[in-house]
PLY file of the C-alpha trace (Angstrom):
ply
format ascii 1.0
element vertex 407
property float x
property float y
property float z
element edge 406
property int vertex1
property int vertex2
end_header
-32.78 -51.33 -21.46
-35.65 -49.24 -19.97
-34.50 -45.45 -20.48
-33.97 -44.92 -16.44
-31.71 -47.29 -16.24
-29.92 -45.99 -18.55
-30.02 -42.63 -16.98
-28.69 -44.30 -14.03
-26.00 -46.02 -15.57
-24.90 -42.53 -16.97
-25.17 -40.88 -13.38
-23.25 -43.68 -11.65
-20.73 -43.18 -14.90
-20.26 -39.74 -13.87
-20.01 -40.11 -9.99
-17.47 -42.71 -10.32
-15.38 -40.46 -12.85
-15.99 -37.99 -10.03
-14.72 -39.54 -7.16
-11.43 -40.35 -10.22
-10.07 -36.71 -9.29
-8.54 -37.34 -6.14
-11.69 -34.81 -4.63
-12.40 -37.05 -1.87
-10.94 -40.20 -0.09
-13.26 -41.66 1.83
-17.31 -41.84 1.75
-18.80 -42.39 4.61
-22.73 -41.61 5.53
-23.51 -40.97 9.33
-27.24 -42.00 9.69
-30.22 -42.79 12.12
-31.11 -46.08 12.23
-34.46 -45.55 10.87
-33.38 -44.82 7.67
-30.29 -47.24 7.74
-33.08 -50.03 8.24
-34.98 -48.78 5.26
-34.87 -50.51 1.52
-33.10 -47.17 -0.28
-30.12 -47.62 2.48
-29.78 -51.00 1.61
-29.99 -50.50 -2.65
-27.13 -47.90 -1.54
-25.03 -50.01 0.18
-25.42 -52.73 -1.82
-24.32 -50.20 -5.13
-21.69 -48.88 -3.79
-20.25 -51.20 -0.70
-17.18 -49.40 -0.45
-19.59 -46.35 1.07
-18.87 -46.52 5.05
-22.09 -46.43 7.42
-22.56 -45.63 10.66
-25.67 -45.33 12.67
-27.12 -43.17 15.23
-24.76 -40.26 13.60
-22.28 -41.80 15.03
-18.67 -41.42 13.61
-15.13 -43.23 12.74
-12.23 -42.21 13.95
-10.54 -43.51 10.89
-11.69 -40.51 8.91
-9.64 -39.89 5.98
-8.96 -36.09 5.37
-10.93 -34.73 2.52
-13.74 -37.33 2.89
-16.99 -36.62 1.52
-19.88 -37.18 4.00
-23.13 -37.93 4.02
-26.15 -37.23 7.16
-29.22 -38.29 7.00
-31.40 -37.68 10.01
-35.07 -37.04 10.56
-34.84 -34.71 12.62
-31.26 -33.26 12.99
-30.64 -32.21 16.55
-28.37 -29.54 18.08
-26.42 -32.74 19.82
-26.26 -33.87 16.96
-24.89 -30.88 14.84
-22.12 -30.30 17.61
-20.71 -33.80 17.42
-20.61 -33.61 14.01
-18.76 -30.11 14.34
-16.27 -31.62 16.21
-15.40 -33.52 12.86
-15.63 -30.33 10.86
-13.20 -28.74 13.35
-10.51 -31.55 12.54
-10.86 -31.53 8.67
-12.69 -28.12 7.55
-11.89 -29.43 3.94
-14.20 -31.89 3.82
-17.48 -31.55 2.22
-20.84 -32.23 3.60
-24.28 -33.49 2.24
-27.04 -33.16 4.71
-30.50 -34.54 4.48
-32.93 -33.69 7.32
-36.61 -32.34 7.83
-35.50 -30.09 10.36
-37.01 -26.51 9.94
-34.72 -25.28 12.10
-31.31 -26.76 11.00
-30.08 -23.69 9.39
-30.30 -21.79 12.90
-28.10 -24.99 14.40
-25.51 -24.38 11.80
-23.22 -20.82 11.85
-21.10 -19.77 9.04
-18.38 -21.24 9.31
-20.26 -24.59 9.81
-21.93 -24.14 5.92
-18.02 -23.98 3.99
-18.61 -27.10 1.55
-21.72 -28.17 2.17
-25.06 -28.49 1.07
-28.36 -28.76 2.77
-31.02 -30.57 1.40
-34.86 -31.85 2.24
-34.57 -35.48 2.89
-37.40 -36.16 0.09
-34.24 -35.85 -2.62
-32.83 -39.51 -1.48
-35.99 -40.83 -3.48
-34.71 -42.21 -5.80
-31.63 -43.68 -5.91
-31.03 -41.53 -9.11
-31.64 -37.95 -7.65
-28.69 -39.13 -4.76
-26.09 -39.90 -7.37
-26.49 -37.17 -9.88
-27.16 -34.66 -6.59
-23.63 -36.04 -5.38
-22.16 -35.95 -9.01
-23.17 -32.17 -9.21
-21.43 -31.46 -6.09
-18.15 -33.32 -6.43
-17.82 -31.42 -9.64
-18.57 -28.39 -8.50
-16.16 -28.53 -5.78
-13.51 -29.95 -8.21
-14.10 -26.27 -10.25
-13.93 -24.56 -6.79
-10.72 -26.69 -5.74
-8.96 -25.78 -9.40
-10.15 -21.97 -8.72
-8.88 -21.58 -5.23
-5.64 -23.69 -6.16
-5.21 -21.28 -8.98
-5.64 -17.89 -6.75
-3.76 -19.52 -3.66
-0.55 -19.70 -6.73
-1.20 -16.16 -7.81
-1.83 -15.27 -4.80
2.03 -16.43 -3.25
3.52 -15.24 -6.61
1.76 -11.99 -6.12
3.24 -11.86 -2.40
6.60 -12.86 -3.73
6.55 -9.91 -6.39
5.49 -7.33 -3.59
8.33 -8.58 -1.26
10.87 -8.14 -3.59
9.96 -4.83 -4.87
9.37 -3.77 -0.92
12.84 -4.50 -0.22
13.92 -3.03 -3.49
11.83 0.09 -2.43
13.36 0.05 0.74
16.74 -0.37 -0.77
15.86 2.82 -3.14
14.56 5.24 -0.04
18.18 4.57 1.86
19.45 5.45 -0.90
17.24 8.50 -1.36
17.84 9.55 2.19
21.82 9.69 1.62
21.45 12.19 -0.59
20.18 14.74 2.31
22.12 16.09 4.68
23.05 13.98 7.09
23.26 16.35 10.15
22.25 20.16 10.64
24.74 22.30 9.54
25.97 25.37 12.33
27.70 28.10 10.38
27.68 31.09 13.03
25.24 32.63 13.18
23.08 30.79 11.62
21.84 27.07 11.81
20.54 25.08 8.72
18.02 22.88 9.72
15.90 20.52 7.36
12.70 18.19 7.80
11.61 14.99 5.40
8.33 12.85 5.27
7.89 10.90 2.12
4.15 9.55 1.75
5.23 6.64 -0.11
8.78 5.13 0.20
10.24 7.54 -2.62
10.06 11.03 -2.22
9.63 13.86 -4.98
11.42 16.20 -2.63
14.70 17.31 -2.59
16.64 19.59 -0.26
19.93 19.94 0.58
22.38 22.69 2.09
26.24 23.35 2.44
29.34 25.25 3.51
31.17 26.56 0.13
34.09 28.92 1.93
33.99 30.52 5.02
31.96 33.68 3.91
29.38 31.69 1.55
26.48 28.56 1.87
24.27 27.40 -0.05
20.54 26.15 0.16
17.86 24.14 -2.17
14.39 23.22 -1.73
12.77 21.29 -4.86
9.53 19.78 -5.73
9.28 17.39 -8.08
5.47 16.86 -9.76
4.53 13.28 -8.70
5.60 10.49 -6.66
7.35 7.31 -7.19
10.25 6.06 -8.69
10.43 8.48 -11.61
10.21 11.58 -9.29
12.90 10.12 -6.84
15.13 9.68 -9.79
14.86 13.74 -10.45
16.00 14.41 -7.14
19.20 12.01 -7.93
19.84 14.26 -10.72
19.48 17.01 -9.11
22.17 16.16 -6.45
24.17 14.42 -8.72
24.58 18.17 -10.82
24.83 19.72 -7.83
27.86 17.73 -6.28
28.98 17.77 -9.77
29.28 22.05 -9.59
30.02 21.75 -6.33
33.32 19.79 -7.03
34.07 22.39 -10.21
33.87 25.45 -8.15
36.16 23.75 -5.24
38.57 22.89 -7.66
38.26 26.32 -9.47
37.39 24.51 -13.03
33.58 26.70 -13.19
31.68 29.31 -11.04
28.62 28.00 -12.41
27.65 26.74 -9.36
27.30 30.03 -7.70
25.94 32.00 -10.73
22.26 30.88 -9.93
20.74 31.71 -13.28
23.39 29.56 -14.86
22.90 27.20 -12.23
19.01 26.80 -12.54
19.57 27.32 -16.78
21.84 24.06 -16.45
19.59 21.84 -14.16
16.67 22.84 -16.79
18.65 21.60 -19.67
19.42 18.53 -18.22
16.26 17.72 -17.16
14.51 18.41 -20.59
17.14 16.15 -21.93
15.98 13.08 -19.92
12.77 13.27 -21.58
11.04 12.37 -18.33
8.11 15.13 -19.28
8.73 15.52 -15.28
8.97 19.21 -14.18
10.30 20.60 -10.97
9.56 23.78 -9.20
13.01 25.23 -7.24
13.88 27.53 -4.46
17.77 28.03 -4.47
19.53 30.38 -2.55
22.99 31.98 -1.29
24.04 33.38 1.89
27.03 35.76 2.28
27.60 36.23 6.34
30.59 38.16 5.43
28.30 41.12 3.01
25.20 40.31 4.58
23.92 39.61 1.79
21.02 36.78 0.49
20.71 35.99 -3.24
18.21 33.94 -4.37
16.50 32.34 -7.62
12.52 30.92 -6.57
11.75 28.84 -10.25
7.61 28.55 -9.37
7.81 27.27 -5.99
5.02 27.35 -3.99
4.13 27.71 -0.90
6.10 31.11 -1.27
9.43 31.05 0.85
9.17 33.18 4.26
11.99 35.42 5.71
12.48 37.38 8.73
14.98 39.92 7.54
15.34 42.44 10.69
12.67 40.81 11.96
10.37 41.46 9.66
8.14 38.80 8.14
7.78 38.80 4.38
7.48 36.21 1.35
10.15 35.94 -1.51
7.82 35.94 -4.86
7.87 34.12 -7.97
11.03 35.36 -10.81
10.75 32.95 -13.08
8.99 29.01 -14.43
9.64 25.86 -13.22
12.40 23.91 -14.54
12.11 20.91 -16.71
9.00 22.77 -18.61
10.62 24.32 -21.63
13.72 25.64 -23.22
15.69 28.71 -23.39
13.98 30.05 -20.34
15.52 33.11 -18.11
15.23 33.30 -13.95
15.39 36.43 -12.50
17.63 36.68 -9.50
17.01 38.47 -6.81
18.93 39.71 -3.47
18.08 40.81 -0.01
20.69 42.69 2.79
20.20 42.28 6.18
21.80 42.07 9.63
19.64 39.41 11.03
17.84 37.18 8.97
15.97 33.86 9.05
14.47 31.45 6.10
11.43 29.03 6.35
10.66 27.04 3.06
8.34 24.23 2.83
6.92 21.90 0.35
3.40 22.16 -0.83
2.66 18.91 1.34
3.08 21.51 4.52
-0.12 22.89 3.16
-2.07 20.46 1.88
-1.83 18.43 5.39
-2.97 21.82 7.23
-6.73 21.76 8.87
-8.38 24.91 6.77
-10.80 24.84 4.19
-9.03 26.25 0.65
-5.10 27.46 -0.34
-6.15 30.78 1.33
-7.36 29.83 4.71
-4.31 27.14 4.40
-1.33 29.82 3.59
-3.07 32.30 6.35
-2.85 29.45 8.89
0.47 28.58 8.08
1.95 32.92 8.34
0.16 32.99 11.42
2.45 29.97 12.91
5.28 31.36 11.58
4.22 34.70 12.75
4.01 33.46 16.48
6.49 31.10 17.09
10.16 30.49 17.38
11.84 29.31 14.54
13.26 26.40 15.74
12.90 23.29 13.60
11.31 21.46 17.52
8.80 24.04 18.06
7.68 24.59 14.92
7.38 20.83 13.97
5.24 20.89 17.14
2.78 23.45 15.85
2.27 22.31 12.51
1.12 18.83 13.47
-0.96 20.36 15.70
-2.88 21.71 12.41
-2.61 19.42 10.62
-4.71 16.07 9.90
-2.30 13.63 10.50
-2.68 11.90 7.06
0.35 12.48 4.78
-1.23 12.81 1.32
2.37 14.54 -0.32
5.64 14.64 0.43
6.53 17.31 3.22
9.70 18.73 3.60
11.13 21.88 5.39
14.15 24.23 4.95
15.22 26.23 7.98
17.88 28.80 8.42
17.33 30.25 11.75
19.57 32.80 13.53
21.13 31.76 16.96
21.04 35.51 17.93
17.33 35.81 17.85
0 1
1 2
2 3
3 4
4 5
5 6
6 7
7 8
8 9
9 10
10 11
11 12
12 13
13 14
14 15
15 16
16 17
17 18
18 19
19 20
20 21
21 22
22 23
23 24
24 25
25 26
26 27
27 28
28 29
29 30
30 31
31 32
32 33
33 34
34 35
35 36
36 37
37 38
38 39
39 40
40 41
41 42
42 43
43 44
44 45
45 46
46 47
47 48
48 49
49 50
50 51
51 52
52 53
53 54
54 55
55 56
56 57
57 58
58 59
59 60
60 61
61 62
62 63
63 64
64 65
65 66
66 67
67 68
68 69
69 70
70 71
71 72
72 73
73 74
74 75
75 76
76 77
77 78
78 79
79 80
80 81
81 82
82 83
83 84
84 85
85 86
86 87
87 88
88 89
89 90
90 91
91 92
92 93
93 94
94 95
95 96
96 97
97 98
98 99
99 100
100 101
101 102
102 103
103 104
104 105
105 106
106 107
107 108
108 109
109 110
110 111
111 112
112 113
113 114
114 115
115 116
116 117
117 118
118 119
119 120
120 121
121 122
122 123
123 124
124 125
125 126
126 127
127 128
128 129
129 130
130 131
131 132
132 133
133 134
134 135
135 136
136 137
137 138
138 139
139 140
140 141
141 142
142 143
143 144
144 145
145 146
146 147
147 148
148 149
149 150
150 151
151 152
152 153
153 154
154 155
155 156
156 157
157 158
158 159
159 160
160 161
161 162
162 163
163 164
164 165
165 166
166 167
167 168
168 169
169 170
170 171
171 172
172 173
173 174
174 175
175 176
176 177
177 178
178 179
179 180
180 181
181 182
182 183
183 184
184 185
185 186
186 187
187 188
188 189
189 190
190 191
191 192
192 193
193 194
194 195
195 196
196 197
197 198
198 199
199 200
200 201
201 202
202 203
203 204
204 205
205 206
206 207
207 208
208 209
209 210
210 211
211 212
212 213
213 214
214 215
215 216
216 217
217 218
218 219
219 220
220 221
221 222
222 223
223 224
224 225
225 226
226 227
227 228
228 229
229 230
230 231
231 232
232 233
233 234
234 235
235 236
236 237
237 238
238 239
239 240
240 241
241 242
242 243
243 244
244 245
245 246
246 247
247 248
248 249
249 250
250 251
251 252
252 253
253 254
254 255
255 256
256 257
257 258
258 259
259 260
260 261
261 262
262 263
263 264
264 265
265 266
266 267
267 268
268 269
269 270
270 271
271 272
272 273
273 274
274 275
275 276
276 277
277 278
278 279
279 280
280 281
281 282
282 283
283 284
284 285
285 286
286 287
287 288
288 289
289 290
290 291
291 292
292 293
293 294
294 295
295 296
296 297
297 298
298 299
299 300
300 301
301 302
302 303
303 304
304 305
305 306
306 307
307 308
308 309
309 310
310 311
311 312
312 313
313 314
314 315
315 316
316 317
317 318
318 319
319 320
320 321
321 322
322 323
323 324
324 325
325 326
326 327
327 328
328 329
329 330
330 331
331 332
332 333
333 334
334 335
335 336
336 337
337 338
338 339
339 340
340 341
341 342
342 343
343 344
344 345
345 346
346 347
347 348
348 349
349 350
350 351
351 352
352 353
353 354
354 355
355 356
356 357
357 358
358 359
359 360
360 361
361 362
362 363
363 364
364 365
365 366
366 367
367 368
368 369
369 370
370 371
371 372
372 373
373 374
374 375
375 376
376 377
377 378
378 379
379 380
380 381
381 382
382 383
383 384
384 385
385 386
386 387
387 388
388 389
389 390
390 391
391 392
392 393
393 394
394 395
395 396
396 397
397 398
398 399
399 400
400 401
401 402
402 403
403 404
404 405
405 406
């Protein structure tokens, strides 16, 4: 056996284990007539008379999806291309194997036109040889391509799946997140508490929370957890689940921890080192005596500083001690204010870092000057931050206010 026959053999061997794959199911070639007349369409035909031809590029309406088809055209025309599109409108999966000596045939055919198919000079049909192994080549390579996108399309719904469920399970998490924060304002005459809360991601690393303890005394706290995500929320559930905890054992009488703030901020730091979580939290914690006029107050590292009005004058409440959650046996200084009128702004760093200025400076000067002209009422002040700021939420931002009805 001559040693191109053999090579033939082995080519029509591999097209035929081709075509085994289930890649295509149907082959039909959509030709001119001139070349339909000529002795290579007839050694085709006569190889393979399952093939389907058609002249004049005409084409069946008994097209089986996923068929595998073949043009051959001198010159390929635009009328030509768009009747042909109208098959590659009805099955975009199947492939296509043009031959042509049209110079311009890759202006006639857009994008979307080229998905599966290959465009060759009609010199490869010679011989019959270069057709089957060129066909051979393609079938395999858009077996590999089938497997491939098969293979993504399955990640690709698992991967959906998995972000579905954890969505909702997000979702599930930030209701119950937002339970833990007041539910309503709180009006204690004279004052109002007031509070704001914008996660950036579903969970939020900020915490605040206010309440009534007897008819003389409330209580306020602002905290900052470092991070986002699921570990940070979990902070602030310990942080309200301690504080409920010490609010129920100073109701009932059992401890006054609650309302010794050193003690208070000591316990939360303990209990946070003991989670292990290497998660710190910077704390602004306060009480409020209507009764002695009288503001106590405990800020562990929490930046922006805290603002007051206190007889109408504007001032920030420093720095007495670290953040919590950072090491042990640390002391907080406590520190108290009298007044007879007084008002409270406290903020999250994410105030700041959404703020249009260039460096913390410019930012904290931008944000006293607000403060410094404006009512503080939670509306109008809501109003003149997003004024300056960018409108993208990069950190959490959250806002305490205690404002004065009489002012």
């Amino acid at each position: 056996m001559h040693s191109n026959q053999m090579q033939l053999d082995s080519n029509e061997v591999i097209f035929e284990n081709s075509l085994g794959h289930d890649l295509v199911n149907d082959v039909v070639i959509s030709a001119s007539q001139a070349w339909l007349d000529s002795s290579l369409a007839e050694q085709v035909q006569k190889a393979f008379p399952a093939w389907r031809f058609f002249a004049d590029l005409a084409l069946p309406f008994d097209l089986q999806p996923s068929s595998l088809l073949m043009i051959v055209d001198q010159d390929l025309s635009n009328e030509h291309w768009q009747h042909l599109a109208q098959f590659r409108s009805w099955d975009p999966e199947s492939l296509w194997l043009v031959f042509s000596r049209n110079p311009a045939l890759m202006a006639l055919a857009d994008g979307s036109m080229l998905v599966n198919a290959s465009i060759l000079p009609l010199e490869a049909l010679q011989p019959k040889l270069s057709l089957l192994a060129t066909l051979a080549n393609i079938l395999r390579d858009h077996g590999l391509q089938k497997k491939l996108t098969d293979a993504f399309a399955q990640s690709n719904q698992s991967l959906r799946e998995h972000w579905l469920q954890m969505r909702q399970e997000l979702q599930a998490g930030q209701e119950l997140q937002r339970r833990l924060f007041p539910k309503n304002f709180l009006f204690w005459p004279p004052f109002e508490f007031a509070h704001f809360l914008e996660p950036c991601n579903f969970l939020s690393g900020d915490f605040v929370d206010y309440f009534q303890l007897s008819d003389t005394l409330s209580m306020g706290i602002l905290a900052d957890v470092a991070g986002h995500g699921v570990s940070s929320a979990m902070v602030t559930m310990l942080v309200k689940t301690e504080l409920h905890y010490l609010k129920q054992q100073y109701i009932t009488g059992v401890s006054n921890q609650l309302v010794s703030l050193q003690e208070l901020v000591s316990h939360l730091n303990t209990e946070l080192l003991g989670l292990a979580l290497s998660k710190h939290v910077t704390l602004f914690v306060f009480l409020l005596d209507r009764q002695l006029k009288k503001f106590d107050y405990i800020n562990a590292a929490h930046l922006p500083l805290p603002m007051v009005r206190v007889n109408h004058q504007l001032q920030t409440l420093p720095i007495t001690g670290v953040a919590v959650g950072l090491l042990p046996n640390q002391e907080w200084r406590q520190e108290s204010l009298s007044f007879d009128q007084f008002e409270l702004f406290a903020c999250s760093d994410g105030v700041l870092d959404g703020l249009q200025a260039k460096g913390q400076l410019a930012k904290e000067s931008l944000l006293s000057k607000i403060l410094a002209t404006h009512h503080w009422r939670m509306p109008e002040l809501l109003s003149a931050l997003q004024d300056k700021m960018s409108g993208q939420v990069v950190d959490d931002i959250t806002i305490l206010l205690l404002r004065d009805t009489r002012s």
